[in-house]
C-alpha positions in Angstrom: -28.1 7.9 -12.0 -28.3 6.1 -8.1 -25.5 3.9 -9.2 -23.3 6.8 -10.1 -24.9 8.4 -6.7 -23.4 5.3 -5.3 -20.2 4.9 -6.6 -19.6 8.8 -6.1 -21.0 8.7 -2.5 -18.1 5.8 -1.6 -15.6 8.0 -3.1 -16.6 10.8 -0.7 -16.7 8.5 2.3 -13.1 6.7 1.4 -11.5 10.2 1.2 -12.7 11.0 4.3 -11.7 7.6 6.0 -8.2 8.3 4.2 -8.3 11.6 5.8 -9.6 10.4 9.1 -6.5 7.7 8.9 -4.2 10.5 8.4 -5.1 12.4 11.4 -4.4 8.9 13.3 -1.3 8.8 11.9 0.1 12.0 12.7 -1.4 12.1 16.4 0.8 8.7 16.7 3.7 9.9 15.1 4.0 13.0 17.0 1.3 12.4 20.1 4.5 13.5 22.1 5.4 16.9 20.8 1.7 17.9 20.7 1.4 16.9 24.5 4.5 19.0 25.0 2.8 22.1 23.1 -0.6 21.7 25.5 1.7 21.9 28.7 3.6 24.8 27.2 0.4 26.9 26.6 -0.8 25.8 30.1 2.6 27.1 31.8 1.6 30.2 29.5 -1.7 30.8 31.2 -0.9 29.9 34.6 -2.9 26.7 33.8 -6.1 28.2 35.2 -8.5 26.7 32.6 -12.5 26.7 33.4 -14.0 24.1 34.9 -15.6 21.7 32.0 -19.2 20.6 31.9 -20.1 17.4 33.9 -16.1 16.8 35.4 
């Protein structure tokens, strides 16, 4: 039974590496269009964002 546990429990973790890779991926792929989006919804609201924790 543990080493199914095992081999099961490595399964989950790859998939969520591979999904984790993804993520990556698409941030490179289209880091400038979602930069682009973040502006647009600050122009939307005047940029007047609270003030963050410890900044």
């Amino acid at each position: 039974m543990s080493d199914r546990r095992k081999v099961w429990d490595n399964l989950v973790t790859q998939k969520r590496a591979d999904q984790l890779g993804d993520m990556v991926e698409l941030w490179k792929h289209n880091q400038e269009a979602i930069e682009a989006f973040g502006r647009f919804i600050l122009q939307i609201f005047g940029g007047n964002l609270p003030q963050l924790p410890g900044s």
